[in-house]
N, C-alpha and C positions, 0 to 999 in steps of 0.2 A: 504494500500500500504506500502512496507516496507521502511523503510529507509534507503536506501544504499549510502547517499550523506549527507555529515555532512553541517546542516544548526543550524542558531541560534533559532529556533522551533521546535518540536517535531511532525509539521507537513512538512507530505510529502510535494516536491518540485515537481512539474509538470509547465506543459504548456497545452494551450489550443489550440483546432485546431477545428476552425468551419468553416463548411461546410453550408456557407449563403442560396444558392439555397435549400437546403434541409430543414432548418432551417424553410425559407419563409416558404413552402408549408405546412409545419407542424404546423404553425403557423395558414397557410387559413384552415386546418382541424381541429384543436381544437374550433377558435372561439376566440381568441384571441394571444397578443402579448407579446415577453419574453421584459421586459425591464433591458436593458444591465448592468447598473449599480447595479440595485438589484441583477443580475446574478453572477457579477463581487463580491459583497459583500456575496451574498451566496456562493458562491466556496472557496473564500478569510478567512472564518471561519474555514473551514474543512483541506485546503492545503494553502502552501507557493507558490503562482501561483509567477511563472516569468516572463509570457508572453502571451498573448490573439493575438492572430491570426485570421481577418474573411478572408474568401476568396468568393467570389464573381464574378460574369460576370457583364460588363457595357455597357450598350449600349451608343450610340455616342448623344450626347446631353440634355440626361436625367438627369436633373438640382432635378428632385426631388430623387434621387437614388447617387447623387453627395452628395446633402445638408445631408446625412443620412449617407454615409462616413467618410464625414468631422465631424460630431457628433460621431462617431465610435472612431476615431482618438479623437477627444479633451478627451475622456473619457479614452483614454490608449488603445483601441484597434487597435493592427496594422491590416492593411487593405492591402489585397493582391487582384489585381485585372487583370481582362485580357478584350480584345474585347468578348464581346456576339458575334458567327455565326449566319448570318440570311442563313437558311435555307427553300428553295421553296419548297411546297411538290404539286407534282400532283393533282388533282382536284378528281381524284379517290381514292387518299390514302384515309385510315380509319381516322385519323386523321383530314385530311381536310372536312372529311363529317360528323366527331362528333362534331366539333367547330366550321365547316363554314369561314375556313379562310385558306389562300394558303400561308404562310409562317410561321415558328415558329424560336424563336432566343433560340439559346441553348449555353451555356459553362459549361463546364465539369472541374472540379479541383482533382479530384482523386487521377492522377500522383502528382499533387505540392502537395497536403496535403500528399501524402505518403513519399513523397520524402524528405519533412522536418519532418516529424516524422522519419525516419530513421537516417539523420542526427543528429537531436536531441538528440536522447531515450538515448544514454549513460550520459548525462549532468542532470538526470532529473531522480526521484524516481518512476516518471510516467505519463503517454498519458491520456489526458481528451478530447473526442473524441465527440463533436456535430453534429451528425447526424442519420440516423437511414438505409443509403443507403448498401444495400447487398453487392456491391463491395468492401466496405473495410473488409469483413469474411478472405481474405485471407490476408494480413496485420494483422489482428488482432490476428488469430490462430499464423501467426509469431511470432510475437511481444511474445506472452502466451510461444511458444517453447523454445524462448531464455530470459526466466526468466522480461521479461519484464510487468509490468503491467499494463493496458489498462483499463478506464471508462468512458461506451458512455453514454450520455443524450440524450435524443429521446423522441418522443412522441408515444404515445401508438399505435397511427393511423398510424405511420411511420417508427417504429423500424423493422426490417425486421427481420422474424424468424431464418436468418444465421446471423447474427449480433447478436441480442441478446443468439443464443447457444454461439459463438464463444467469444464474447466480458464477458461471467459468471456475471461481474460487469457493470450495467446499472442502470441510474433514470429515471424516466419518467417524463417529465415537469410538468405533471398532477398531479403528487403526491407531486411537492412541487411549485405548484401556487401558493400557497399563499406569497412563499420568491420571486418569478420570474417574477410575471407577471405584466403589466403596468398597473395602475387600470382609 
């Protein structure tokens, strides 16, 4: 990434922007989990991070999704969160007859992650982008037209083939488990 922002390193300045739901799921397919601090300390080598950002949906009472928050936060991660939607789904959806259950809770952060990455990008040599979701391909191709530069971390299981064209710069968790994961 180049340096277009004078800092006292020779490493690039960025921000982070994780996309928690995504993260999760990438997490229940590999077979294991990123732990945050090693994460924080592998990025922290490479770039001058300014800022970790997770964003996340919370459902109302969930004391174990609370407690893991509040460890987010003690560790420097800021924490961006909204209500989980519980959503009914008919008895005949596909859905309800491949999992056997008639509601699912969904939140979506897309717009907020795009919206402070836009805000952002000028303060910052570059976007370190955690997820692997197809919707962020056209942000990203942006971000690439107006000289900006963009690097997703994804898992191999979850990097979506329009993300990984668009985004050129990507790691895959898998290739650096050994700096990432919680043992």
């Amino acid at each position: 990434m180049p340096n277009k922002l004078k800092n006292k390193s020779d490493k690039p300045r960025v921000k982070v922007y994780i996309d928690g739901a995504n993260v999760f799921y990438s997490q229940k397919k590999m077979g294991w989990v990123l732990d945050w601090i090693k994460v924080k300390t592998h990025l922290k080598t490479i770039y001058d991070v300014i800022e970790f950002r997770y964003y996340t949906g919370l459902k109302n009472n969930d004391e174990k999704m609370a407690k893991y928050l509040k460890y987010l936060d003690a560790i420097g991660i800021f924490v961006i969160t909204k209500p989980l939607k519980e959503i009914k789904i008919d008895y005949d959806h596909p859905m309800a007859k491949l999992h056997n259950y008639d509601k699912i809770f969904k939140c979506n952060f897309d717009v907020e992650i795009t919206t402070d990455i836009l805000l952002d990008k000028l303060n910052v040599d570059g976007i370190i982008l955690f997820s692997g979701d197809s919707d962020f391909d056209y942000l990203v191709r942006k971000l690439r037209d107006f000289g900006n530069r963009i690097m997703v971390y994804a898992s191999k299981k979850t990097l979506s083939w329009e993300l990984k064209l668009s985004s050129r710069d990507y790691c895959y968790f898998e290739d650096i488990k050994n700096s990432i994961s919680r043992e």
